[in-house]
C-alpha atoms as an extended CHARMM CRD file, in Angstrom:
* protein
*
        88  EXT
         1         1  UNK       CA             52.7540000000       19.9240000000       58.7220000000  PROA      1               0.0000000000
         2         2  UNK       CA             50.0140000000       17.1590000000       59.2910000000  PROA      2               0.0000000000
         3         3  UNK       CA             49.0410000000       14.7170000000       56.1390000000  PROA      3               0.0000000000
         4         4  UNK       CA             44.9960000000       14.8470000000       55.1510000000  PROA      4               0.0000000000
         5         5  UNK       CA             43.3110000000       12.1050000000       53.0710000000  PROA      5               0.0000000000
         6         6  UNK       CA             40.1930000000       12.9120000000       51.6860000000  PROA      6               0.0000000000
         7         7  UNK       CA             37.7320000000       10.3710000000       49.6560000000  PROA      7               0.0000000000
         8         8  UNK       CA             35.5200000000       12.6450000000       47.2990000000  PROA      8               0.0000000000
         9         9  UNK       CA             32.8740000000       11.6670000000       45.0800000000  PROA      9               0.0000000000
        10        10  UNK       CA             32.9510000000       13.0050000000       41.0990000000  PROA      10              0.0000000000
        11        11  UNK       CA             36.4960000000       12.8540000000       40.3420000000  PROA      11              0.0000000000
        12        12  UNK       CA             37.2070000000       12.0000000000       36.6720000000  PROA      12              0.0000000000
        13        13  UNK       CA             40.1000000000       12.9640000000       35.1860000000  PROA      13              0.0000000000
        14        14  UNK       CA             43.3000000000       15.0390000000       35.2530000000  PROA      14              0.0000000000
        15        15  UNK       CA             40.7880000000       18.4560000000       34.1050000000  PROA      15              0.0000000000
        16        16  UNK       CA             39.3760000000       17.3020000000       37.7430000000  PROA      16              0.0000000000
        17        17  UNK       CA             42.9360000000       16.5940000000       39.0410000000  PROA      17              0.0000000000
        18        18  UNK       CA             43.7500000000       20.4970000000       38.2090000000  PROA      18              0.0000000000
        19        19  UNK       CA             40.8400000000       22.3340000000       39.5150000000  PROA      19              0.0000000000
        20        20  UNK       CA             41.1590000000       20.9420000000       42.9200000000  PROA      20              0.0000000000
        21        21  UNK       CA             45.1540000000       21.3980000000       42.6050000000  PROA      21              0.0000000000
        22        22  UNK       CA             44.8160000000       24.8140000000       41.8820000000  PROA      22              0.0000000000
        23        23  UNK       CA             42.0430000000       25.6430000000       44.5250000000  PROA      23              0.0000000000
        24        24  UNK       CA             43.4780000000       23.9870000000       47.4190000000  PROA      24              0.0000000000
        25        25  UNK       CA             47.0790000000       25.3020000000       46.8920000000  PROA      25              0.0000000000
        26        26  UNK       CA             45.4520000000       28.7890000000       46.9650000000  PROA      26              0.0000000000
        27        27  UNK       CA             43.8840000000       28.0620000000       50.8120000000  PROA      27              0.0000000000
        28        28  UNK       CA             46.0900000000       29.6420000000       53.1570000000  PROA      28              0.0000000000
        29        29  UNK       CA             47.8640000000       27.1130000000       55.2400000000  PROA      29              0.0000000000
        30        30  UNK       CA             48.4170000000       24.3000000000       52.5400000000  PROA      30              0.0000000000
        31        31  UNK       CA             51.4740000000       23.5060000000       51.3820000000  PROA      31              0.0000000000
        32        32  UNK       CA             50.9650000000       20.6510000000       48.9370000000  PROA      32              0.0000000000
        33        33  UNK       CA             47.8000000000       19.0120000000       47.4780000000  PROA      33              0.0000000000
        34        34  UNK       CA             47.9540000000       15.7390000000       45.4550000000  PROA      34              0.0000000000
        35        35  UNK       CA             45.2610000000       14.5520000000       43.3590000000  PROA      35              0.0000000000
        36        36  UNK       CA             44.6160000000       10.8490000000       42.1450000000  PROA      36              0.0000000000
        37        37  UNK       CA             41.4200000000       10.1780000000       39.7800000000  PROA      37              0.0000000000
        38        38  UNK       CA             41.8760000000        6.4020000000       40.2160000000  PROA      38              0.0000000000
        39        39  UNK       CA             41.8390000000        6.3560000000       43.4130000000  PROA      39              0.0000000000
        40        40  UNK       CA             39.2850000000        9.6880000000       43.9940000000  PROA      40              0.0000000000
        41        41  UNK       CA             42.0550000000       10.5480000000       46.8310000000  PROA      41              0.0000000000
        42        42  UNK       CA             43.1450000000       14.0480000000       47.4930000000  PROA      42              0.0000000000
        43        43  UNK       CA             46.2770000000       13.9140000000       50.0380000000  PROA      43              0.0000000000
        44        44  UNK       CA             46.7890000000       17.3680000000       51.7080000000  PROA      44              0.0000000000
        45        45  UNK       CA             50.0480000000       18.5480000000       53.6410000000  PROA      45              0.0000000000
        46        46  UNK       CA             48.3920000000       21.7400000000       55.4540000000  PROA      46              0.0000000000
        47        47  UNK       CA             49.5870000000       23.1960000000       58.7930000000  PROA      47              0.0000000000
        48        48  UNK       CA             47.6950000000       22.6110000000       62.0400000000  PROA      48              0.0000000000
        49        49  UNK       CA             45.4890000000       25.7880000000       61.8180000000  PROA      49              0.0000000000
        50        50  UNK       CA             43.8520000000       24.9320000000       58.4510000000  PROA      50              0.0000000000
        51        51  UNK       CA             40.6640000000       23.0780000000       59.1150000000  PROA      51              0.0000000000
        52        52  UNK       CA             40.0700000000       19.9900000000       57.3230000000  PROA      52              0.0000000000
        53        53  UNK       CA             36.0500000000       20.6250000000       57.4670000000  PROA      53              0.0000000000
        54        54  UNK       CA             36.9990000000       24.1000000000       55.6180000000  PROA      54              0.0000000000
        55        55  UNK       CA             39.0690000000       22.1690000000       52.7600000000  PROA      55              0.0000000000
        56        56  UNK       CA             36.3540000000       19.7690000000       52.6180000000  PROA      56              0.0000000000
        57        57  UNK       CA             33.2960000000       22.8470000000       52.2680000000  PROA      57              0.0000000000
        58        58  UNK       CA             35.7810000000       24.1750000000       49.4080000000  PROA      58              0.0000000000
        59        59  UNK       CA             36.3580000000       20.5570000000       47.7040000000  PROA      59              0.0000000000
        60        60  UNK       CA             32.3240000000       20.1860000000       48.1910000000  PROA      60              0.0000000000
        61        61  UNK       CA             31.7980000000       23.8520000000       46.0710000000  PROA      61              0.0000000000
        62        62  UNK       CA             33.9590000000       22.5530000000       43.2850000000  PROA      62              0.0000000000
        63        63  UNK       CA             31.6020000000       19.5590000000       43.0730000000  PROA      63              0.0000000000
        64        64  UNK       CA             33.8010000000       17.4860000000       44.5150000000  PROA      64              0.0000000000
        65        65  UNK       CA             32.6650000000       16.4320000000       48.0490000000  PROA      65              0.0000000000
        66        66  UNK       CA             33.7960000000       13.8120000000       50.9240000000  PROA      66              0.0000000000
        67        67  UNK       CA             32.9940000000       10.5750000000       49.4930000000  PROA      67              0.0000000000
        68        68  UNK       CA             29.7430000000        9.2670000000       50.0470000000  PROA      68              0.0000000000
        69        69  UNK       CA             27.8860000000       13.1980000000       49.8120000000  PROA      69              0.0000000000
        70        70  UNK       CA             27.5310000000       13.5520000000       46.7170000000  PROA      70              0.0000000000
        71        71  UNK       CA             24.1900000000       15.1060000000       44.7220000000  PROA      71              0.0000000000
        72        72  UNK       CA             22.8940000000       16.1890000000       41.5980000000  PROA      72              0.0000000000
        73        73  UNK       CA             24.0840000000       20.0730000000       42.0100000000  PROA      73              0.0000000000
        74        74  UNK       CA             27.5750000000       18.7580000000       42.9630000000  PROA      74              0.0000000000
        75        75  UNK       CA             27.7300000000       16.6150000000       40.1370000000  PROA      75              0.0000000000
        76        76  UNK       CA             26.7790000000       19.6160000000       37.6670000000  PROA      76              0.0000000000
        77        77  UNK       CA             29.4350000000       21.6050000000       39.1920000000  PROA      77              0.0000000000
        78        78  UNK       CA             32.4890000000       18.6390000000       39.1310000000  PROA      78              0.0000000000
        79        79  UNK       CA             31.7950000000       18.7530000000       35.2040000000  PROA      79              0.0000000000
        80        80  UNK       CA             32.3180000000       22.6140000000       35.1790000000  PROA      80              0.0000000000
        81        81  UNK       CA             34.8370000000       22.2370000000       37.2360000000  PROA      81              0.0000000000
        82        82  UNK       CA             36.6530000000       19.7180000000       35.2140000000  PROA      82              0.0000000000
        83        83  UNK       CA             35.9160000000       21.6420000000       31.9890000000  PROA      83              0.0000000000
        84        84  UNK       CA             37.5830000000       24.3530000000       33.5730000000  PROA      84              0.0000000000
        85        85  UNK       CA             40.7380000000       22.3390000000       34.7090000000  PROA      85              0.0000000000
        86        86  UNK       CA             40.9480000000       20.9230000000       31.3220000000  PROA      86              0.0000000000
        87        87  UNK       CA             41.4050000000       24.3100000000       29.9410000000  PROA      87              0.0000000000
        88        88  UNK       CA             44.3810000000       25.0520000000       31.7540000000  PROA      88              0.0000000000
């Protein structure tokens, strides 16, 4: 298993915390995802054949991209997103 740190943009809360916990566990190949809204880290354990480009593309459609990406759509979809999480 190889670690993955990723620095996103639009993380908020715990609602955010779930969405992306839920979707990345679902991505064949990952084996853990942990989420820190004070820190806007996501920490992946994922085996070697899960690309961390294609974990960032899916962070990036929840409105959540690498750090630094961020735009107005993405930021209309993290609050979705978060609703969403907040729900479950």
């Amino acid at each position: 298993m190889k670690k993955e740190i990723i620095n996103i943009d639009n993380l908020k809360c715990g609602g955010c915390e779930n969405t992306i916990t839920s979707a990345i566990l679902k991505m064949e190949g990952v084996a853990s995802v942990e989420v820190n809204h004070e820190t806007s880290e996501v920490i992946i354990e994922k085996n070697e054949m899960t690309l961390r480009a294609t974990i960032i593309e899916k962070l990036s459609a929840l409105g959540y991209p690498e750090a630094g990406t961020s735009n107005v759509i993405h930021k209309a979809k993290s609050y979705v997103s978060c609703a969403i999480g907040r729900v479950k």
